[in-house]
Backbone bond lengths (Angstrom), bond angles and torsions (degrees), N, CA, C in turn:
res aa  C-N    CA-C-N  psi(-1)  N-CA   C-N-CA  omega(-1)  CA-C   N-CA-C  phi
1 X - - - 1.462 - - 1.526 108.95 -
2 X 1.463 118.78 141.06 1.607 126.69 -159.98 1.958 87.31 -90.41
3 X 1.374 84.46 143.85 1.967 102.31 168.63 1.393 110.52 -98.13
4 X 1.116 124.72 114.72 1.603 125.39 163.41 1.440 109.76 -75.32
5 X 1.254 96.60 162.04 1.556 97.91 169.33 1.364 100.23 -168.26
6 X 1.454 120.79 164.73 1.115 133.79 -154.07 1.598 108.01 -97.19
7 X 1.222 135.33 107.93 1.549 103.96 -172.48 1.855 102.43 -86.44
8 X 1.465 88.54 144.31 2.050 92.00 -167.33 1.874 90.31 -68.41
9 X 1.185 73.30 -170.67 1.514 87.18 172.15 1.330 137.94 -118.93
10 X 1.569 126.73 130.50 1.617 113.46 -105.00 2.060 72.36 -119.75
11 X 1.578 100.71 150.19 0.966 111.67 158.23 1.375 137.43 -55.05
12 X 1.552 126.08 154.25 1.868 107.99 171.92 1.554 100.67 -95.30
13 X 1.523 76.29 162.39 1.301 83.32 170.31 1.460 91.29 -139.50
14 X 1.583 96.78 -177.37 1.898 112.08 -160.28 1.596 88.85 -68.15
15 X 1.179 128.98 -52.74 1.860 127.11 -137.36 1.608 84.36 -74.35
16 X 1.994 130.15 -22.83 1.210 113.58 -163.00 1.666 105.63 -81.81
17 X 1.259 110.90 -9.42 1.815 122.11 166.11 1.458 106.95 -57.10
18 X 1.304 116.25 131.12 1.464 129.64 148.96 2.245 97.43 -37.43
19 X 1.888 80.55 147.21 1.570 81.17 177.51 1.476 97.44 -87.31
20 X 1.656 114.86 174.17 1.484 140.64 174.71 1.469 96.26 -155.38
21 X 1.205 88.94 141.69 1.399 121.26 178.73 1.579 122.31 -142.75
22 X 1.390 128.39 164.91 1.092 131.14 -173.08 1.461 91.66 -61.86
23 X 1.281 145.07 -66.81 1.253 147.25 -118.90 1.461 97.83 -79.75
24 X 1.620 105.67 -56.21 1.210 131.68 171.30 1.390 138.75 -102.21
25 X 1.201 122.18 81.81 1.542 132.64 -146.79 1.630 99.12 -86.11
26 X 1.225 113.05 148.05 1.354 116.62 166.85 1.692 107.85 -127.86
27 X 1.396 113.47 120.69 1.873 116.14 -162.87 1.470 94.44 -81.33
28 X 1.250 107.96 -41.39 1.883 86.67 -168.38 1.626 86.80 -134.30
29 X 1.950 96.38 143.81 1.790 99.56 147.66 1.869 96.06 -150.87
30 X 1.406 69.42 134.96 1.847 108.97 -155.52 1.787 86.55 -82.78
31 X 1.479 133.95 61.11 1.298 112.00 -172.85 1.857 113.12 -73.63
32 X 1.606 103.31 -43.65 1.203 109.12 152.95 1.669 137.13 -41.10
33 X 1.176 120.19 -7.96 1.476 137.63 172.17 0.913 116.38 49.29
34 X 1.637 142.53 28.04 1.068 171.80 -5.37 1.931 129.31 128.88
35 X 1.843 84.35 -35.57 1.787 97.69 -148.87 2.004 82.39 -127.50
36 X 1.308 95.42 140.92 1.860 81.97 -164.05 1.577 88.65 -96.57
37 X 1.395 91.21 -165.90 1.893 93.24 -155.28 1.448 72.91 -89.37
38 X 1.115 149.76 -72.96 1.671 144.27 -154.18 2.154 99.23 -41.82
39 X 0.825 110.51 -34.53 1.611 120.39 -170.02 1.215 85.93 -73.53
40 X 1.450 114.55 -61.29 2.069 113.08 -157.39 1.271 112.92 -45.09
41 X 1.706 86.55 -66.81 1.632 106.98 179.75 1.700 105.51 -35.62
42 X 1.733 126.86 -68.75 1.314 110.17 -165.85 1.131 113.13 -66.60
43 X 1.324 126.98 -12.71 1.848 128.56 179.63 1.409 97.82 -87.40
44 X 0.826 119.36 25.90 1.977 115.48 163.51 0.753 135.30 -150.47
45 X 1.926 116.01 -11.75 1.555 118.11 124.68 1.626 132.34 -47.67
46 X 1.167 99.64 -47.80 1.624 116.91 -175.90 2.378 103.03 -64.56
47 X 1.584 105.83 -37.19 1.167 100.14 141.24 1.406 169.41 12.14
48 X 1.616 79.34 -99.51 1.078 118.29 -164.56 1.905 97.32 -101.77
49 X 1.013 111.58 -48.02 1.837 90.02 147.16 0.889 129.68 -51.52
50 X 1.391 115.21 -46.78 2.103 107.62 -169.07 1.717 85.76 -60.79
51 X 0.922 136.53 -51.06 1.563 136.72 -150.95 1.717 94.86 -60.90
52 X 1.470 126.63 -59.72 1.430 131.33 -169.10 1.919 89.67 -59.87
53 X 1.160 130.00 -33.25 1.465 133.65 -147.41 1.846 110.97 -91.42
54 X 1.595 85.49 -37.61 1.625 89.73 -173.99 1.629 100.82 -129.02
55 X 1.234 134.81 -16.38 1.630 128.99 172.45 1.202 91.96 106.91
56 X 1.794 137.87 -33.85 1.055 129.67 -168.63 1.809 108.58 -80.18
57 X 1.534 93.00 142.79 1.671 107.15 172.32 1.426 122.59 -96.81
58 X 0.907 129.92 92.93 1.622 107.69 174.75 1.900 125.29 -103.57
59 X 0.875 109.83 177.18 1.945 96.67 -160.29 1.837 80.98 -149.00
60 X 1.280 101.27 151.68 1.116 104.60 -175.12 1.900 93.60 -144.18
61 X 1.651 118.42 123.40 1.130 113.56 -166.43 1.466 112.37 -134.67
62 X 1.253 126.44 88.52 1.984 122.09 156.37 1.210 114.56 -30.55
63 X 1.409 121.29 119.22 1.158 134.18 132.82 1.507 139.15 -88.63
64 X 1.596 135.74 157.01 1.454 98.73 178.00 1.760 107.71 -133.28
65 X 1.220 83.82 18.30 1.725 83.28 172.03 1.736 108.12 -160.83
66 X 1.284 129.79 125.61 1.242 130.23 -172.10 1.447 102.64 -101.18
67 X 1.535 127.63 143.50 1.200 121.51 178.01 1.893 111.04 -69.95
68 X 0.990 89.50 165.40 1.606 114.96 179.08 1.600 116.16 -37.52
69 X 1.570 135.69 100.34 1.481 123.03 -167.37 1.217 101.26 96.43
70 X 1.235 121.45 -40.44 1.563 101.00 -177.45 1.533 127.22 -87.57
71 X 1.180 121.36 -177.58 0.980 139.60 -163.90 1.476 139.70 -147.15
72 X 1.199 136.35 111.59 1.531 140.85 -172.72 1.367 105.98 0.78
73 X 1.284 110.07 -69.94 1.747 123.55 -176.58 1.433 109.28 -50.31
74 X 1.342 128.74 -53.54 1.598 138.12 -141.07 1.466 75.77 -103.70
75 X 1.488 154.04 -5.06 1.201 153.44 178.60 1.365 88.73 -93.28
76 X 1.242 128.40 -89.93 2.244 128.32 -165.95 1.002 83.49 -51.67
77 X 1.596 149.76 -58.21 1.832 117.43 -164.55 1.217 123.00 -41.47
78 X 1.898 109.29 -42.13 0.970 106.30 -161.50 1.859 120.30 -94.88
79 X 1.200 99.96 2.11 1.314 118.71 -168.43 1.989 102.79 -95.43
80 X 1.497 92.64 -41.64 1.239 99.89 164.99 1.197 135.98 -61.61
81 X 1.422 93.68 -28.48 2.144 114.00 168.84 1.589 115.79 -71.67
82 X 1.503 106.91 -33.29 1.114 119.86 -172.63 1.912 123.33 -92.25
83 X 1.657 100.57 -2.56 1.541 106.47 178.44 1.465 104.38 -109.27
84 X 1.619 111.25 -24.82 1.646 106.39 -179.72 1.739 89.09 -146.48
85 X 1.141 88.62 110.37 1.773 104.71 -179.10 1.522 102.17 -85.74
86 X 1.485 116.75 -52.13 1.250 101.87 177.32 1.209 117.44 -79.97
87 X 1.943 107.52 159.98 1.404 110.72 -176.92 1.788 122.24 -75.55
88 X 1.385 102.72 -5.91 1.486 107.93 167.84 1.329 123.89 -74.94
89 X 1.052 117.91 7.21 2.020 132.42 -150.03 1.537 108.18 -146.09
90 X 1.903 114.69 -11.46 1.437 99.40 160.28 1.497 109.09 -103.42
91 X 1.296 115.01 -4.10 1.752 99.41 -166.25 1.467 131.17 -47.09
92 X 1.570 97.41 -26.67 1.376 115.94 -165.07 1.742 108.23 -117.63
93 X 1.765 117.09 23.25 1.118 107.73 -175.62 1.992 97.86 -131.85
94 X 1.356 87.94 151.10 1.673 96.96 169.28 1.524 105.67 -131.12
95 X 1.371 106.54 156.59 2.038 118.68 -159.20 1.424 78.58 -130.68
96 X 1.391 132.41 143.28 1.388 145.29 153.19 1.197 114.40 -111.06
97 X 1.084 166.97 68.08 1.414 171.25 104.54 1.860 121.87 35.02
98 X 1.193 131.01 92.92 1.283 91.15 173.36 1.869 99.82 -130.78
99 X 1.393 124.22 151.06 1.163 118.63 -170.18 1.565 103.81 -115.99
100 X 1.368 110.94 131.92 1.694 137.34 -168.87 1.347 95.14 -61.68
101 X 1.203 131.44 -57.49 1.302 119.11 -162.20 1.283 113.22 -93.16
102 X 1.330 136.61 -25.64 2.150 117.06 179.93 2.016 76.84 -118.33
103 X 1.785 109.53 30.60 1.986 74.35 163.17 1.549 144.17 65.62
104 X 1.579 96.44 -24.99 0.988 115.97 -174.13 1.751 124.12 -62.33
105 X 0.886 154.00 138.91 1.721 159.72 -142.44 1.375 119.55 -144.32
106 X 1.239 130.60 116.59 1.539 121.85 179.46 1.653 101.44 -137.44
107 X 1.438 123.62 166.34 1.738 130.49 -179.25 1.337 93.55 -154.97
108 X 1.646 94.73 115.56 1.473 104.44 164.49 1.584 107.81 -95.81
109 X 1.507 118.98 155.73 1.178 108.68 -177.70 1.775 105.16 -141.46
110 X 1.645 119.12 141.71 1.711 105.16 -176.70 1.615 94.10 -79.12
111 X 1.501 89.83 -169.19 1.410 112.22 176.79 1.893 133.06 -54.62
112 X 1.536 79.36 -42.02 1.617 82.56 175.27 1.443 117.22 -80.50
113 X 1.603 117.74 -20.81 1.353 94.66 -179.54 1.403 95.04 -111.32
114 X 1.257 144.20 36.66 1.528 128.47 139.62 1.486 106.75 -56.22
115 X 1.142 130.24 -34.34 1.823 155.22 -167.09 1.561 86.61 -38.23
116 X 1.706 101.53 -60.37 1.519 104.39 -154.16 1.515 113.04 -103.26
117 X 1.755 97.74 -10.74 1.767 100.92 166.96 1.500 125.92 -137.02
118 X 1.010 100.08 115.51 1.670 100.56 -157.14 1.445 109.07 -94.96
119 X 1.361 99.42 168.81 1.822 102.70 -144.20 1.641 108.51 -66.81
120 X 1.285 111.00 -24.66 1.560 119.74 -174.86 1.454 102.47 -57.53
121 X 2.171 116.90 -29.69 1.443 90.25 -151.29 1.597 87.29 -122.27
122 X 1.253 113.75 3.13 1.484 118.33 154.50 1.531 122.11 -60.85
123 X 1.267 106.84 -53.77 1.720 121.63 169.42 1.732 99.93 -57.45
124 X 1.376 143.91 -38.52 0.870 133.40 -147.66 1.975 91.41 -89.31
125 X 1.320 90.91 -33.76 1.832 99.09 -158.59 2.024 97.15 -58.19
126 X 1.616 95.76 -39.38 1.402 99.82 -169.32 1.463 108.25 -83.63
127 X 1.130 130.82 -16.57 1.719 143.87 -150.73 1.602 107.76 -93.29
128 X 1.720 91.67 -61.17 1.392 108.12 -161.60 1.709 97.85 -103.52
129 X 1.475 125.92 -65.68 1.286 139.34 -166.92 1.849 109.51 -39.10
130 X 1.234 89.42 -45.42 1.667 106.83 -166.35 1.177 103.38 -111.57
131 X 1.132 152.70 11.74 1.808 154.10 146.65 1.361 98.90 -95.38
132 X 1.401 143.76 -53.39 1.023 111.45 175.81 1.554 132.74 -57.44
133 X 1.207 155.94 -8.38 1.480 154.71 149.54 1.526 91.88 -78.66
134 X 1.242 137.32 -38.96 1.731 122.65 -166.12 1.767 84.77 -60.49
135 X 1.291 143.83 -30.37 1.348 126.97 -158.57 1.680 113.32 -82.35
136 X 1.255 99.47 1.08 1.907 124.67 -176.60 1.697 85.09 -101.88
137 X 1.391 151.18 -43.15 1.337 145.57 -122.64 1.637 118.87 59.22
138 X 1.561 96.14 12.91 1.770 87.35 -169.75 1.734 96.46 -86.06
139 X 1.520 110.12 106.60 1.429 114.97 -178.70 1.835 96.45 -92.50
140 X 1.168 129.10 2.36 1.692 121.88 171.00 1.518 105.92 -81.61
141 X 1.641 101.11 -45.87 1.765 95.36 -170.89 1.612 102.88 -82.99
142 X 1.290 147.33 -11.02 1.124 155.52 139.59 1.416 114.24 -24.96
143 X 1.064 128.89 -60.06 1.985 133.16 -179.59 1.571 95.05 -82.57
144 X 1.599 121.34 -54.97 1.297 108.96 178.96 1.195 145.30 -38.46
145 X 1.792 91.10 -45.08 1.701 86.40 166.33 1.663 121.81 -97.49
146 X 1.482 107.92 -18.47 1.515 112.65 146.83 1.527 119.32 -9.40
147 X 1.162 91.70 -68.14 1.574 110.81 -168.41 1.284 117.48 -62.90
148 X 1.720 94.63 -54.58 1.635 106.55 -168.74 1.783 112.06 -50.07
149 X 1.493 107.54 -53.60 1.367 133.50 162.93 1.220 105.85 -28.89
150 X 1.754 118.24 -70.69 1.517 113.77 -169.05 1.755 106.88 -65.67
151 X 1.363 125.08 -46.12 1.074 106.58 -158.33 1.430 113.18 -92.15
152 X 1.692 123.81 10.66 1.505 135.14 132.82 1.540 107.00 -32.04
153 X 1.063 114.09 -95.10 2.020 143.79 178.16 1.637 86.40 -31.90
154 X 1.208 130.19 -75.19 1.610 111.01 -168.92 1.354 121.85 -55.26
155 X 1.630 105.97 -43.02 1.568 102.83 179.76 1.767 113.29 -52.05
156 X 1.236 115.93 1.66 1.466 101.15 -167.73 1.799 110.43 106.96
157 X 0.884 129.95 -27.20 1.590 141.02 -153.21 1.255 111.05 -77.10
158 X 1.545 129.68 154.62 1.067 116.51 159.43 1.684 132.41 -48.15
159 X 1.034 128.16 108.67 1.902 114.43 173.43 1.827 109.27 -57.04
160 X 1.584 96.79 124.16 1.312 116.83 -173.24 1.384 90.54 -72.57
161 X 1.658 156.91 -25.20 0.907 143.58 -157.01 1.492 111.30 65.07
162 X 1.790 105.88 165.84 1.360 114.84 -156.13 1.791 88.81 -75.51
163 X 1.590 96.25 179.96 1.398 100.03 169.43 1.151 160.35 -49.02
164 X 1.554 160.51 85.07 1.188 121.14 -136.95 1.805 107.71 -79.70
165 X 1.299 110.88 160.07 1.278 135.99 166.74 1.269 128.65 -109.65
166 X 1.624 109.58 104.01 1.248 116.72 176.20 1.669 130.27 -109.89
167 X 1.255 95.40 141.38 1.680 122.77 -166.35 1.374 92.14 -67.25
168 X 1.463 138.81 94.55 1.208 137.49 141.10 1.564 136.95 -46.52
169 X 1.210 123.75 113.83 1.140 136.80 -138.54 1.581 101.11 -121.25
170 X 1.858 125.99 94.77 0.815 101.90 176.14 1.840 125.30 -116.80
171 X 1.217 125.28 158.43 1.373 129.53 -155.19 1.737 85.18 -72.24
172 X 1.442 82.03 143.88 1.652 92.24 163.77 1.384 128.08 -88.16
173 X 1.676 121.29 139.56 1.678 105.46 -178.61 1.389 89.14 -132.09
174 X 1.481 128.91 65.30 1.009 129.86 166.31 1.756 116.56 -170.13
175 X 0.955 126.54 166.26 1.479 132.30 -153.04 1.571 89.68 -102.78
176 X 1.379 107.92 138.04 1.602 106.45 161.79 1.350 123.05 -90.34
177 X 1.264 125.93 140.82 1.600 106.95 -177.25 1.146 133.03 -27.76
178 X 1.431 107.38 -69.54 1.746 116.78 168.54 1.983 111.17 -42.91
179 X 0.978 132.70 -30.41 1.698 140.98 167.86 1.144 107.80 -70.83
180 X 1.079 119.07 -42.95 2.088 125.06 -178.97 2.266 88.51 -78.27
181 X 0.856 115.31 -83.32 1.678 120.53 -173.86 1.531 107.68 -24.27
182 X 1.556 109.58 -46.89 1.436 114.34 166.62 1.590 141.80 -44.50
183 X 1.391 82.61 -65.39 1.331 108.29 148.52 1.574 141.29 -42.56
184 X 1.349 111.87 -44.01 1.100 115.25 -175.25 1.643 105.28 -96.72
185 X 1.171 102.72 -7.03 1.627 109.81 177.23 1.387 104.08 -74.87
186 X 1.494 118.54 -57.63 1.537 122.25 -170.64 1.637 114.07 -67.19
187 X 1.772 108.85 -9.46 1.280 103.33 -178.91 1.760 105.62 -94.14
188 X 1.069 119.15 -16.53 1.709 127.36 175.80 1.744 103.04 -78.80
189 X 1.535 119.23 -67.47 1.484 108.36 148.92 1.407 117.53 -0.40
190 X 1.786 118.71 -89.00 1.172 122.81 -161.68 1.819 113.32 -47.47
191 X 1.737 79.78 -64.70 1.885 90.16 -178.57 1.409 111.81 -31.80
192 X 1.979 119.09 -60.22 1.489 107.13 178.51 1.460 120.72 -50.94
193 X 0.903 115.79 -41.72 1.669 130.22 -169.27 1.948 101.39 -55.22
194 X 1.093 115.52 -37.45 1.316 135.15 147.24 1.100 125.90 -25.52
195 X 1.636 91.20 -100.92 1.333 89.96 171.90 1.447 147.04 -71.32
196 X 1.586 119.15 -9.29 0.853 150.59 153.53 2.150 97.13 -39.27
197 X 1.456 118.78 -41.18 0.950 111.66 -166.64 1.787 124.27 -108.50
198 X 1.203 96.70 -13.68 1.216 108.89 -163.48 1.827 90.25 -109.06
199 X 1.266 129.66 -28.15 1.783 131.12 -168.75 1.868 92.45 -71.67
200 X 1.377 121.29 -39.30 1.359 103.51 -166.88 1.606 99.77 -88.75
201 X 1.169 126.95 -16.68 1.590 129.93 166.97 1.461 102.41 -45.33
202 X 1.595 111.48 -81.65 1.191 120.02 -171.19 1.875 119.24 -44.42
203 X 1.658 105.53 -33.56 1.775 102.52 -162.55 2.006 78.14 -81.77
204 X 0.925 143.12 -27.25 1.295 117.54 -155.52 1.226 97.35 -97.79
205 X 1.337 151.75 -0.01 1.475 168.75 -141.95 1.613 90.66 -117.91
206 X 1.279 85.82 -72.53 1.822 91.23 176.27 1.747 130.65 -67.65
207 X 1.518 105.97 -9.67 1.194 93.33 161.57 1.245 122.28 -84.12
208 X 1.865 115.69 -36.42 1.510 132.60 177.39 1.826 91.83 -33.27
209 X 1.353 112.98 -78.12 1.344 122.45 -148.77 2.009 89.09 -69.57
210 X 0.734 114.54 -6.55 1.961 94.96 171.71 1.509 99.78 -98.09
211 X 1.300 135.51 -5.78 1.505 127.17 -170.12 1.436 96.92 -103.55
């Protein structure tokens, strides 16, 4: 009798990526399946201009499972080693990485465009820009504004910085325990204070008028 078995589900690795190369750049691969075709498509026009606009390439790639030990970062290093081996072929390229299952985000960047993006606001683009919507699962607005962000900072532009986050503040329509306990204390208070004043009025009222 035949044994089935389940095959788990296997980590990526770099060689299972489509190649990229300087010559022939590929802006997005959606391996994580993640990024819808209406999203891809405008994230690789938008691209694929900055690329005609500034020389710089950047590729932005889903994964959805990292092997064992590794890690987001030690994943784009190595993917980045593995699309432009020589050092003449990364200067002008950036790898965005992000992995489906721990979320996790990394940006490798070559030499020439550290020039125009420096590591504080590279770390920030991948850290802050693109983890905040991964904490919704929204992995579309995650690369979107990824992008938008990075290819601000390359064009030359001021960097708008990551998102702000605001503390929503909502009105209360309900009593907190300790406010209700309070409350109901000062209203038992009153009542005795009351009756305390008005019970010996009435019994001596009523004895006058029976004598």
């Amino acid at each position: 009798m035949g044994l089935l078995f389940s095959s788990p589900a296997l980590a990526t690795g770099v060689n299972e990526l489509p190649l990229v190369s300087a010559a022939e750049p590929l802006w997005v691969v959606d391996q994580g399946d993640v990024i819808s075709p209406l999203n891809e498509g405008k994230l690789g026009r938008s691209l694929d201009d900055l690329a005609q606009e500034t020389g710089v390439n950047v590729h932005f790639v889903t994964i959805h499972r990292l092997d064992y030990g590794e890690t987001t970062e030690s994943f784009a290093a190595d993917l980045f080693a593995h699309w432009f081996p020589e050092l003449v072929d990364q200067t002008n390229q950036v790898v965005v990485v992000l992995d489906t299952v721990t979320n996790g985000t990394a940006l490798v960047a070559g030499d020439q465009v550290q020039a125009r993006l420096p590591e504080a606001i590279a770390t920030s683009i991948s850290q802050e820009t693109m983890r905040i919507p991964l904490k919704d699962g929204n992995y579309n607005q995650a690369v979107l504004d990824g992008s938008a962000r990075l290819e601000t900072v390359l064009r030359g532009e001021p960097d708008p910085g990551p998102p702000l986050i605001r503390d929503v503040v909502v009105e209360k329509t309900y009593k907190s325990v300790d406010e209700t306990d309070d409350r109901s204390a000062t209203i038992i208070v009153v009542v005795l204070l009351i009756a305390a004043t008005v019970i010996p009025m009435i019994t001596y009222y009523f004895y006058q008028g029976s004598s």
